[in-house]
Backbone as numpy.savetxt, mean C-alpha at the origin, in Angstrom:
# Nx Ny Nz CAx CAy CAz Cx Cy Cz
7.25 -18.71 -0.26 7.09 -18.20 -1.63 6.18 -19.13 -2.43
4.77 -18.66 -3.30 4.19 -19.22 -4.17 5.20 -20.34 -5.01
4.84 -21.38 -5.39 5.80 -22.30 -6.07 5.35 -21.88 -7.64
5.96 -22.54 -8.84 5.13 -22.66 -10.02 5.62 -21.33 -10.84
6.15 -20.20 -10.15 6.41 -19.07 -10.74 7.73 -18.74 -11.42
7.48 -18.95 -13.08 8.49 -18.85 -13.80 8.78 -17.45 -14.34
7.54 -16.40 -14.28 7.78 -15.24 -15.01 7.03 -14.22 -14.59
7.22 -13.06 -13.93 6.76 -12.79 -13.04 6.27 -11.38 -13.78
4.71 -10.57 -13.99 4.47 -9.81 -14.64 4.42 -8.10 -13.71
5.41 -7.36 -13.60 4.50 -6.52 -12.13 4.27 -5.01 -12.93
2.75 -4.52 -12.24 2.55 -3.47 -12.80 2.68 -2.69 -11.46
3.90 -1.28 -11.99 4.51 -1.04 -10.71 4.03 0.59 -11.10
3.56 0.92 -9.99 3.30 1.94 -9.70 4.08 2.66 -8.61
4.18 3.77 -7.62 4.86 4.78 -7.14 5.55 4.25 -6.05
6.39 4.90 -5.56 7.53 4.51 -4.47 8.39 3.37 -5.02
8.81 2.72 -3.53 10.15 1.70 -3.83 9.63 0.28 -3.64
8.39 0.06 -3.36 8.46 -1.36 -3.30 7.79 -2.02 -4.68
8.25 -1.26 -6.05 8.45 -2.34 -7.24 9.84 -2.66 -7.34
11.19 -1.65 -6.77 12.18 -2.32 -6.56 12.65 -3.82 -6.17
12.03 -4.14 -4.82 11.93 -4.97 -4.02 11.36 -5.84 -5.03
10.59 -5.66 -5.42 10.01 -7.06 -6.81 11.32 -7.35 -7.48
11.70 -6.38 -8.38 12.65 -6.83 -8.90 13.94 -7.29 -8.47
14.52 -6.96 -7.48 15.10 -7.21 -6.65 14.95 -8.69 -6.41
13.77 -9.39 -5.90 13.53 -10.30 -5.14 13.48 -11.32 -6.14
12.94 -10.76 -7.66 12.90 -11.75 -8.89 14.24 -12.07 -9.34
15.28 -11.58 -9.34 16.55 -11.54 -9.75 17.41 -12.73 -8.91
17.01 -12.51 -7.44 17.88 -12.77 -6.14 17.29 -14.33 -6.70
15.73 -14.70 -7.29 15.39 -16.41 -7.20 15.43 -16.93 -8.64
16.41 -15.88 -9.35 16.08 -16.21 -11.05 14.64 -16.62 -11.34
14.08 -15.45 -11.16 12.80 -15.30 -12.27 12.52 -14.45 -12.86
12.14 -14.72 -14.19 11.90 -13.68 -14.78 11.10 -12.69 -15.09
11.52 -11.65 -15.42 10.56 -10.34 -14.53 10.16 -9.41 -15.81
8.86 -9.29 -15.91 8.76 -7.78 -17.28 8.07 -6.83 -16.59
8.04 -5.58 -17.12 6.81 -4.61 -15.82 6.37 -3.84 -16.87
5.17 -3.30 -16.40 4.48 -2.08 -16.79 4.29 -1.26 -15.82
5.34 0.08 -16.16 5.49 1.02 -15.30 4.43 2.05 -15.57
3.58 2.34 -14.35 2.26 3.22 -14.79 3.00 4.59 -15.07
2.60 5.14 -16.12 2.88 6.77 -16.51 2.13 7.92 -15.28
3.49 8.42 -15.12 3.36 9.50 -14.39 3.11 9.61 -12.51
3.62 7.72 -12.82 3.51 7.23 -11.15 5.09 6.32 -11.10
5.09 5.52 -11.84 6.66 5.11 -11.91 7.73 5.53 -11.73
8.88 5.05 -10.61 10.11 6.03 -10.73 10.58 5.98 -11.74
11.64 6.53 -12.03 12.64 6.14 -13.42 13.26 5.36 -13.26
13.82 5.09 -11.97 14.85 4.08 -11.48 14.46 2.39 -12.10
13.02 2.16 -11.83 12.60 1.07 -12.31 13.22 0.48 -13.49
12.96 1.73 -14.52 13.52 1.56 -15.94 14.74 0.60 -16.09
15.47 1.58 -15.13 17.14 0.70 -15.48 17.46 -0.06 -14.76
16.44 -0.95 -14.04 16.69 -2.23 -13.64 16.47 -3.18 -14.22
15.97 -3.02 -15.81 15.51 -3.92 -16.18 15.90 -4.37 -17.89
15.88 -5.08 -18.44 16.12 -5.19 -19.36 15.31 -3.89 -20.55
16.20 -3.61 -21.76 15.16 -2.66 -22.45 13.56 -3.23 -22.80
13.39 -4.87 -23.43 12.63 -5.53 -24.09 11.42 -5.69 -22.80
12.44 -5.89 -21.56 11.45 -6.34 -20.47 10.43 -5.05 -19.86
10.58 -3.64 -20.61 9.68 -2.70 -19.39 9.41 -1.41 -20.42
7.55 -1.80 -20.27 6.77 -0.75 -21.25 6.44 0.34 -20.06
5.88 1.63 -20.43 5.15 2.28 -19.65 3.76 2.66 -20.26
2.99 2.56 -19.79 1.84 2.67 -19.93 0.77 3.45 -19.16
-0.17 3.98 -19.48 -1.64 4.76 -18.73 -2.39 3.90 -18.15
-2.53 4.64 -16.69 -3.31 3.38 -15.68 -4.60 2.78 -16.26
-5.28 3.94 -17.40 -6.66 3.03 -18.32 -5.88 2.13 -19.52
-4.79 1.72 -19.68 -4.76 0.88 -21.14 -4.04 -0.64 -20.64
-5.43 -1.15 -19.85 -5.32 -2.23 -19.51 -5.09 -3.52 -20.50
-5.28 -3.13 -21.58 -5.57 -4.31 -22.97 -4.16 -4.59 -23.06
-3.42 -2.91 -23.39 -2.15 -3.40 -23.86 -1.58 -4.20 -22.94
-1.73 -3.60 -21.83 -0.62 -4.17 -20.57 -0.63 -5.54 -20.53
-2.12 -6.07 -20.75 -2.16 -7.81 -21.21 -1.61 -8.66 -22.47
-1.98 -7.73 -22.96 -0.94 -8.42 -24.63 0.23 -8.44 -24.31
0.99 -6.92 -23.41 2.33 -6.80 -23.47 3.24 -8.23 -22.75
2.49 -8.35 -21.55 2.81 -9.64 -20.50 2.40 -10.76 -21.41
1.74 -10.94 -22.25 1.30 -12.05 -22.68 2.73 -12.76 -23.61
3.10 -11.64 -24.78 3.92 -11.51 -25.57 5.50 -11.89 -24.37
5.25 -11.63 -23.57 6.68 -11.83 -22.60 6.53 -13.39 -21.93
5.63 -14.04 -21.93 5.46 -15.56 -21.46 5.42 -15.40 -19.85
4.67 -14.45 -19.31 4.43 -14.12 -17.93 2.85 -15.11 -17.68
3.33 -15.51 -16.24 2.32 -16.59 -16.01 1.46 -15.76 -14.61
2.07 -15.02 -13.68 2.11 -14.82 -12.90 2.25 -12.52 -12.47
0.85 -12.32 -11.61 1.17 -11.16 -11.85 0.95 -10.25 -10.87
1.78 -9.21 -10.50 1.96 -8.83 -8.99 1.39 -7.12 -9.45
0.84 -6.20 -8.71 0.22 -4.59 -8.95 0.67 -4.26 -7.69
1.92 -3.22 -7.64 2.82 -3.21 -6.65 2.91 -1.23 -6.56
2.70 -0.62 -5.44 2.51 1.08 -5.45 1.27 1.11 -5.60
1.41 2.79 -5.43 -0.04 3.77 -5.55 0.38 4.32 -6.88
-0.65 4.92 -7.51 -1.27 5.68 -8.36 -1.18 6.91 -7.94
-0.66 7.57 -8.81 -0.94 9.38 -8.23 -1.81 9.79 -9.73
-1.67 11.30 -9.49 -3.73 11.90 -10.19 -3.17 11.49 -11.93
-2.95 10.61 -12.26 -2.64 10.01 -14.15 -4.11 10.41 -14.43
-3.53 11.18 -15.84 -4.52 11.02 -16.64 -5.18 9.98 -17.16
-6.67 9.83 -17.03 -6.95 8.29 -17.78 -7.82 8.14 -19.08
-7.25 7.89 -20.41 -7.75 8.44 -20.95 -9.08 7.39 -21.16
-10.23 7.85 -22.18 -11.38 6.95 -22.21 -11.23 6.34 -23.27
-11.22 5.14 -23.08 -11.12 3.76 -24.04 -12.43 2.66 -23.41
-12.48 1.44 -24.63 -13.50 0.60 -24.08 -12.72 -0.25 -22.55
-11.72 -0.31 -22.44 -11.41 -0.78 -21.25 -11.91 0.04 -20.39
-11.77 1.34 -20.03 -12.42 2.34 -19.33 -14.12 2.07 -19.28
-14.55 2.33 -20.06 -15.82 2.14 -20.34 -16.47 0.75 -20.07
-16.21 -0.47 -20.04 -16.47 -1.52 -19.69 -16.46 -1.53 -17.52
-15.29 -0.78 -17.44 -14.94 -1.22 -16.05 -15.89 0.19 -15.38
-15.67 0.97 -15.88 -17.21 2.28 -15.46 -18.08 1.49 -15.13
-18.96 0.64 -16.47 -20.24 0.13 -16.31 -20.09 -0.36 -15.37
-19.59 -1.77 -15.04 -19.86 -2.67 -14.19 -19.92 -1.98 -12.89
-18.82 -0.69 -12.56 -18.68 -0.32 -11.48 -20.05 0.54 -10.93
-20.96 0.42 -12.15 -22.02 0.95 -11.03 -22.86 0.38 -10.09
-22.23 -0.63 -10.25 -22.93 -2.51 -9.67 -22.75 -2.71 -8.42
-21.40 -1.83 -8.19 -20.41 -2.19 -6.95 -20.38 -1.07 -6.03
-21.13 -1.58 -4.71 -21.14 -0.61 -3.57 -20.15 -0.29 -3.49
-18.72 -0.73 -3.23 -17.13 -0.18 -2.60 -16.36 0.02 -3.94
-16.47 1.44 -4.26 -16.00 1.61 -5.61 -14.67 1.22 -5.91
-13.49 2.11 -4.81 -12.63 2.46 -5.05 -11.65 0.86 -5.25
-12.48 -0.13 -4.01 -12.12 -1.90 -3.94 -12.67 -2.41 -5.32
-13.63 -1.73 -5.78 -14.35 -2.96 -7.28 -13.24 -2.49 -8.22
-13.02 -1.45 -8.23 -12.23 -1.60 -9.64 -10.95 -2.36 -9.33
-10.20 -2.14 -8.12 -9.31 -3.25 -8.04 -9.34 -4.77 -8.27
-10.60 -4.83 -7.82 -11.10 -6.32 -8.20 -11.37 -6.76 -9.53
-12.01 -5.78 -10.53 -12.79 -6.04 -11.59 -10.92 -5.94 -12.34
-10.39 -5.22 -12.26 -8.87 -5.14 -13.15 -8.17 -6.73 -12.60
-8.42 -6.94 -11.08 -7.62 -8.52 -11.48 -8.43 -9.84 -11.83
-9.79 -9.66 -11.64 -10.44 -10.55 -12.48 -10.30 -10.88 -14.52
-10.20 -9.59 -14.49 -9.61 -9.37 -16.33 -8.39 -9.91 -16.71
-7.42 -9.94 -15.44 -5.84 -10.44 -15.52 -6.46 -12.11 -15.27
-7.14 -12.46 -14.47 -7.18 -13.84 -14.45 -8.03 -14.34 -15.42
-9.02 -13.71 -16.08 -9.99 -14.48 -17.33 -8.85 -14.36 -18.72
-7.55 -13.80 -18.09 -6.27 -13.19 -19.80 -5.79 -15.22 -19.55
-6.19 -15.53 -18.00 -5.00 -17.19 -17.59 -3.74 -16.10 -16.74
-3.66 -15.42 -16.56 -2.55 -15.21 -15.71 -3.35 -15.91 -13.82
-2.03 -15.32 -13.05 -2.33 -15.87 -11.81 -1.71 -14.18 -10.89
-2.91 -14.24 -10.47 -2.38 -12.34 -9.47 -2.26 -12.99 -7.90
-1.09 -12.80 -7.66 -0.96 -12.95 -5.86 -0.66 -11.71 -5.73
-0.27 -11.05 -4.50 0.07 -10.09 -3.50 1.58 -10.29 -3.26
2.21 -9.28 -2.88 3.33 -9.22 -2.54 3.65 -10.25 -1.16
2.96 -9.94 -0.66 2.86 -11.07 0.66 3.35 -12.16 0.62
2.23 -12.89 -1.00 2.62 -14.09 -1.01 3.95 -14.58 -1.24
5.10 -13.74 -1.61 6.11 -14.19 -2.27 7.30 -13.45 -1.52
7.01 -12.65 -0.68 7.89 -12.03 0.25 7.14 -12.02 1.71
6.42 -12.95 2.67 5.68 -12.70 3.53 6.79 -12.15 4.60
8.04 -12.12 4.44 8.90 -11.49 6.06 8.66 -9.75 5.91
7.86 -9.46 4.69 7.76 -7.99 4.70 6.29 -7.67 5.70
5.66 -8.83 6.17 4.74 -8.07 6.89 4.84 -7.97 8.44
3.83 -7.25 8.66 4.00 -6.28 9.79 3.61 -7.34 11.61
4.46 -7.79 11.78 4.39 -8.54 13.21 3.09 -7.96 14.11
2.61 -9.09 14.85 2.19 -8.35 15.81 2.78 -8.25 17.62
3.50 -6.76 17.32 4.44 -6.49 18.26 4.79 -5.21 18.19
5.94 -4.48 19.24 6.48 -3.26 18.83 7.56 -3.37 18.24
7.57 -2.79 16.83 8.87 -3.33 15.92 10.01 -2.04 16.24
9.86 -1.27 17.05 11.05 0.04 16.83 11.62 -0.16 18.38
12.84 0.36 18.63 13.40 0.10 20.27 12.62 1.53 21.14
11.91 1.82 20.14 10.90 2.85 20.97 9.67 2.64 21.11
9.53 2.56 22.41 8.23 2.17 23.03 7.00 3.05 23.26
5.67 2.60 23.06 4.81 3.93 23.43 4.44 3.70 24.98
4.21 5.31 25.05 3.72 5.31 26.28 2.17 4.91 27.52
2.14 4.56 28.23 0.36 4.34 28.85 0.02 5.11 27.81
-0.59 6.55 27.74 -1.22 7.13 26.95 -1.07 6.85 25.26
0.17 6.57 25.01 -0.25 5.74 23.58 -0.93 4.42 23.21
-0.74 3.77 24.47 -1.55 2.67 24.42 -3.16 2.38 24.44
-3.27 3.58 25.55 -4.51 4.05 25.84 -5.41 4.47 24.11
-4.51 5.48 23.74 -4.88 5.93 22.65 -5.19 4.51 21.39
-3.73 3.43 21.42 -3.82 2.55 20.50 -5.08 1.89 20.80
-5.71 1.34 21.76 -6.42 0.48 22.04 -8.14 1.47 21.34
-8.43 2.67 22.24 -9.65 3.30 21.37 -9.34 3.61 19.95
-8.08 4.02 19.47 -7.87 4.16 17.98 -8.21 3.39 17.05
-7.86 1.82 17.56 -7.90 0.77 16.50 -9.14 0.61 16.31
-10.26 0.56 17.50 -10.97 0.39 17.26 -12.11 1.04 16.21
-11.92 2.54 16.40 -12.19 4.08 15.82 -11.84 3.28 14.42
-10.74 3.05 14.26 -10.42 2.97 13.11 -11.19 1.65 11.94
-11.24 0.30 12.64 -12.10 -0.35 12.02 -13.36 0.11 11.56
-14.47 0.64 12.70 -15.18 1.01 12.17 -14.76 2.04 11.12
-14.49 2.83 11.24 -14.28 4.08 9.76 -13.67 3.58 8.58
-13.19 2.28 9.03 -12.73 1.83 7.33 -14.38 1.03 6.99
-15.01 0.22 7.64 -15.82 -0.21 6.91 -17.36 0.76 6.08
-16.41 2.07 6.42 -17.11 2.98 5.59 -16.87 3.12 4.01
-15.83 2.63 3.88 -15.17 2.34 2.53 -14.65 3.89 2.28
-14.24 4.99 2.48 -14.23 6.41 2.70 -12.10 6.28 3.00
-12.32 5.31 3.60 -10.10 5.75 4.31 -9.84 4.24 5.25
-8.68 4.54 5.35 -8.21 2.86 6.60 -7.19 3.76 7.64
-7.54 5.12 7.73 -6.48 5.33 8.66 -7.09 6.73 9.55
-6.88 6.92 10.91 -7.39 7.99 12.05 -6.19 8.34 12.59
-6.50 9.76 13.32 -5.43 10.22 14.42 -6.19 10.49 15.36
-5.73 9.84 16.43 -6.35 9.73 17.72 -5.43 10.49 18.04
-5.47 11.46 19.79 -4.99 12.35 20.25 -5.81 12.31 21.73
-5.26 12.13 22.77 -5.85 11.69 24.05 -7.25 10.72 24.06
-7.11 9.85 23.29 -8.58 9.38 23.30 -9.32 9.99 22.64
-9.16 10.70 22.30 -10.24 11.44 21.33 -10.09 11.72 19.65
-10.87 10.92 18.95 -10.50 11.15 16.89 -10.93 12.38 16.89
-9.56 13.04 16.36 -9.14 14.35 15.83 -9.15 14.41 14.26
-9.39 13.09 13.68 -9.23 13.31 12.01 -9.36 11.80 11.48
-9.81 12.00 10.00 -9.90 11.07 9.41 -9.36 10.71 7.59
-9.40 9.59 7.33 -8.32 9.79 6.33 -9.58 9.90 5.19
-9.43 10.75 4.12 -10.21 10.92 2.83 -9.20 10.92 1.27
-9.90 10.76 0.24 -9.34 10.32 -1.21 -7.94 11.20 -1.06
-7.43 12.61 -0.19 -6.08 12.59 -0.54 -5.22 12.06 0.49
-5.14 10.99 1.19 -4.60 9.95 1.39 -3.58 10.21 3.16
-2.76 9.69 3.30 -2.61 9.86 4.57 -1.84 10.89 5.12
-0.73 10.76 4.13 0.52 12.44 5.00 -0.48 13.72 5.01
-1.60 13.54 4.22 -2.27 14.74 4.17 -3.40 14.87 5.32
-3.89 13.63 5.62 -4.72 13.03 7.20 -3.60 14.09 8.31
-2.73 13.58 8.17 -1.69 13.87 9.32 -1.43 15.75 9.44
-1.29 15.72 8.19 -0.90 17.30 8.23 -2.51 18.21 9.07
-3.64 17.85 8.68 -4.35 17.78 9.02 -4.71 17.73 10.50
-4.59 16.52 10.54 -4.28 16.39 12.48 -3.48 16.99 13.35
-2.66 18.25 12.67 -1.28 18.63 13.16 -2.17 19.80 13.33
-3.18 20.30 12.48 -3.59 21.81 12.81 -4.75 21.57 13.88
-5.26 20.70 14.25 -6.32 20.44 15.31 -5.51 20.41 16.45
-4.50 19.50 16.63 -4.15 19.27 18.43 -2.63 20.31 18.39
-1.98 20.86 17.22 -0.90 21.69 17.82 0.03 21.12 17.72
1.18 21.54 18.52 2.66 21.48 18.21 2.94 20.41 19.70
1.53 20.34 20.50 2.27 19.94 21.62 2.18 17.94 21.26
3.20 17.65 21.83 3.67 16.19 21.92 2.29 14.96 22.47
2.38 14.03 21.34 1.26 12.84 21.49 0.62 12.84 20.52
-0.38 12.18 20.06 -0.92 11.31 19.00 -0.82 10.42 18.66
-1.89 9.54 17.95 -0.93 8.51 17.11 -1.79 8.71 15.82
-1.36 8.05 15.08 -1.74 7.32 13.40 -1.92 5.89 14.05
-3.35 5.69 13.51 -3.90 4.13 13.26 -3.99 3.97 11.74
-3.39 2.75 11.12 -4.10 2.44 10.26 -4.00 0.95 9.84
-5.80 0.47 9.10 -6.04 -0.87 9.20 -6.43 -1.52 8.01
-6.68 -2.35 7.90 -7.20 -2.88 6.41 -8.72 -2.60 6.79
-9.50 -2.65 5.28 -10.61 -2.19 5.03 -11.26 -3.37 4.77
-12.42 -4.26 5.47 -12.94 -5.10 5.43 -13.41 -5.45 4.06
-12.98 -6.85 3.44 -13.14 -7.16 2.03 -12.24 -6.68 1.37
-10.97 -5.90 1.53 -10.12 -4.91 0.95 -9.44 -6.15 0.28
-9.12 -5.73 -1.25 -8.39 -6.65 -2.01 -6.86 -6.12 -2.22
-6.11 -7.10 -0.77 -4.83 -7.37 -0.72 -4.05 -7.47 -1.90
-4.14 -7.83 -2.63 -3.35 -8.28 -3.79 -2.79 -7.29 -4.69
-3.32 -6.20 -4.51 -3.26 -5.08 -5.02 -3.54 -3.61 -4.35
-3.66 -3.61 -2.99 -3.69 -2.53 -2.23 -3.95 -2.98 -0.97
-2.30 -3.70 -0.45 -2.43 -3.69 0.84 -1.96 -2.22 1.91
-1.95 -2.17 2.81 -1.85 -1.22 3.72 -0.33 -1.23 3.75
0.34 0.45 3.90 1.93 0.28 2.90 2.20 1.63 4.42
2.68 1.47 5.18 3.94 2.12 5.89 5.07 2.29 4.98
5.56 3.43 5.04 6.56 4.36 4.07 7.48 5.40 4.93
8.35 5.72 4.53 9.18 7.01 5.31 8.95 8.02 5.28
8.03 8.80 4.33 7.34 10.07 3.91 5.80 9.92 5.70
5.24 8.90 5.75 4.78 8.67 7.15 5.51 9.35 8.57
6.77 8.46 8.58 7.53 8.51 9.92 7.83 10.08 9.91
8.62 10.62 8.64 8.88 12.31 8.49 7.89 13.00 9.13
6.78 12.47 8.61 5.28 13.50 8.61 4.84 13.53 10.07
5.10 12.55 11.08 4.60 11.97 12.39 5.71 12.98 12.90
7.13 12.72 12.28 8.21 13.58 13.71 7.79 15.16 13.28
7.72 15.76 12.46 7.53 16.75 12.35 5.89 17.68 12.95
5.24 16.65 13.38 4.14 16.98 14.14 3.93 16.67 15.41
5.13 16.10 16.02 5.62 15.72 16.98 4.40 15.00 17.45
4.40 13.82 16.84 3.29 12.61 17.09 3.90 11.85 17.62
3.58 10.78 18.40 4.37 9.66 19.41 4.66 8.74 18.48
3.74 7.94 17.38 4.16 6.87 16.57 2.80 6.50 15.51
3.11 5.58 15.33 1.95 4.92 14.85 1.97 3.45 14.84
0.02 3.04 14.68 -0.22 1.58 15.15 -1.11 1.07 13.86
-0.41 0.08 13.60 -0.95 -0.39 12.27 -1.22 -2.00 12.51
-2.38 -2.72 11.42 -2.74 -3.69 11.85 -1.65 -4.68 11.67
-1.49 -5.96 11.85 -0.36 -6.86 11.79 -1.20 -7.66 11.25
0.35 -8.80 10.29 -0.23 -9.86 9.53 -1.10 -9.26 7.91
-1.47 -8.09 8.28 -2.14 -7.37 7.38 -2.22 -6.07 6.83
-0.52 -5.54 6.86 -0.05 -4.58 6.62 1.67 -4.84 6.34
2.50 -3.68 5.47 3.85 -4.00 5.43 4.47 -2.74 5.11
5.88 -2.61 5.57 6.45 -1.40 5.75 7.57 -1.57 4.33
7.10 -0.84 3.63 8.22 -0.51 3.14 9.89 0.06 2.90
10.67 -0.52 2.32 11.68 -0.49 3.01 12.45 -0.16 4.28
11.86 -1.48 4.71 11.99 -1.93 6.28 12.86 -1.32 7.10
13.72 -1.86 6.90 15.20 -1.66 7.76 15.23 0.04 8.01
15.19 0.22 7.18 15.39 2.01 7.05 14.66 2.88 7.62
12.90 2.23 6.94 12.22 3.13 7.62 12.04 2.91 9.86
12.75 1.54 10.09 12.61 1.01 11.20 13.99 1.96 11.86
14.65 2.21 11.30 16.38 3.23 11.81 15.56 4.62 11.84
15.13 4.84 10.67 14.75 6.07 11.21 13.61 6.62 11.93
12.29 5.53 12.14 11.48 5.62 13.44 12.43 5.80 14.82
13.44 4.89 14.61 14.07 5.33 15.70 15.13 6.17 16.09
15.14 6.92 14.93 16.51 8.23 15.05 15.79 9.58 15.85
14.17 9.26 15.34 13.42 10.59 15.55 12.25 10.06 16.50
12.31 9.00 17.40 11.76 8.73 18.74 10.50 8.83 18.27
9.80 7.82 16.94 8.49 7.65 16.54 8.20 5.79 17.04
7.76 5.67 17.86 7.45 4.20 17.77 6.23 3.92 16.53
6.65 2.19 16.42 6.03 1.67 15.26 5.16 0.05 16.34
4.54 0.08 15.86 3.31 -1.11 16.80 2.27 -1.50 15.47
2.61 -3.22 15.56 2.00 -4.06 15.01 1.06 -4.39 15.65
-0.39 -4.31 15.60 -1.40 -5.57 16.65 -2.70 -6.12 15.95
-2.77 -7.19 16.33 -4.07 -7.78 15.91 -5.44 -7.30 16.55
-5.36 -6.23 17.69 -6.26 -5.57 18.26 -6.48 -6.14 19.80
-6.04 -6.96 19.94 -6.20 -7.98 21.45 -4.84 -7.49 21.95
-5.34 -6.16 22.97 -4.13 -5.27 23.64 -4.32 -5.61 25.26
């Protein structure tokens, strides 16, 4: 765990791992305020937290969100979930981070970057979830008591590769391979929808996998590569073998669970650094 961290600022966006923040801030007494993005935040967040400690806010009203943490004596600041389609409205924060972004070949990475550069010129300090929970990332190994088969391996080994290259397109970080052969690729609506996708190309019959990898230069700190249970659902119901995701540089969200139920519904899960 980062040392030095007295107050911990997280702007939490969709699913369960802003829980796990708070959760994890509580378990080391630190103190925690959030800005829950509108219209991506659970509710649940809300009532974990003190009333004083948790604004909600629009993914463009970056100003407030800094005053708000500022006003709370937050030193330290974590951007935890996805974003779903929020309205954003146009303000000079908007308009400032437009401009610059026409500067920046890898759009969808600059604005992540250009929003935590603004958090660090406020004096805050932005780590990654990683840094402060690293047992959440992804081994390199098979983490489920279900194993893939030659042909998934076969598949993992041309997949990963498939897959690096297509992320350094800046376009997606994730493929479905299907006998050796890419059947699909991931685009702006994101992965269960890759998959559903891949389900109408190869059919109902059994095999596939899901690769997915980090995107070269991809700024961790704020959009690392997130295994979820809405995944594993989406894989058994297309009767896909599993999926292979990079290690060291990826993390599953709520672990335990989603690791019980890879294995209730005979989906293996595979960590690798690519050296198979």
């Amino acid at each position: 765990m980062k040392k030095n961290i007295s107050h911990i600022g997280l702007v939490a966006g969709d699913k369960n791992l802003p829980l796990a923040v708070i959760d994890f801030a509580k378990k080391n007494n630190i103190d925690i305020s959030v800005v829950g993005i509108k219209d991506s935040v659970l509710p649940i967040v809300k009532t974990k937290l003190p009333k004083d400690n948790y604004i909600e806010l629009s993914i463009s009203q970056l100003s407030k969100t800094i005053k708000f943490f500022k006003s709370k004596g937050v030193d330290t600041i974590l951007i935890v979930g996805g974003v779903n389609n929020s309205k954003i409205t146009i303000n000079f924060d908007v308009i400032k981070i437009f401009f610059k972004l026409l500067f920046i070949k890898k759009k969808y990475d600059g604005i992540l970057r250009l929003v935590i550069k603004q958090f660090e010129k406020s004096g805050f300090n932005v780590i990654g979830i990683d840094d402060i929970m690293p047992e959440m990332l992804i081994e390199n190994k098979v983490l489920t008591d279900v194993y893939p088969s030659k042909q998934d391996l076969d598949d993992a080994k041309f997949g990963f590769a498939q897959a690096l290259k297509y992320a350094k397109t800046d376009k997606g970080q994730s493929i479905v391979v299907f006998n050796k052969k890419l059947i699909a690729v991931e685009d702006f609506k994101g992965t269960d929808n890759l998959i559903k996708r891949a389900l109408k190309i190869k059919g109902k019959q059994k095999g596939g996998i899901l690769v997915k990898v980090l995107k070269p230069g991809q700024e961790k700190r704020a959009d690392i590569p997130v295994l979820g249970k809405n995944t594993i659902l989406n894989l058994h119901d297309g009767n896909f073998s599993g999926v292979v995701i990079q290690a060291n540089n990826s993390i599953i969200e709520d672990r335990k669970n989603v690791l019980e139920l890879a294995n209730s519904l005979n989906i293996f899960i595979m960590g690798t650094d690519g050296k198979f």
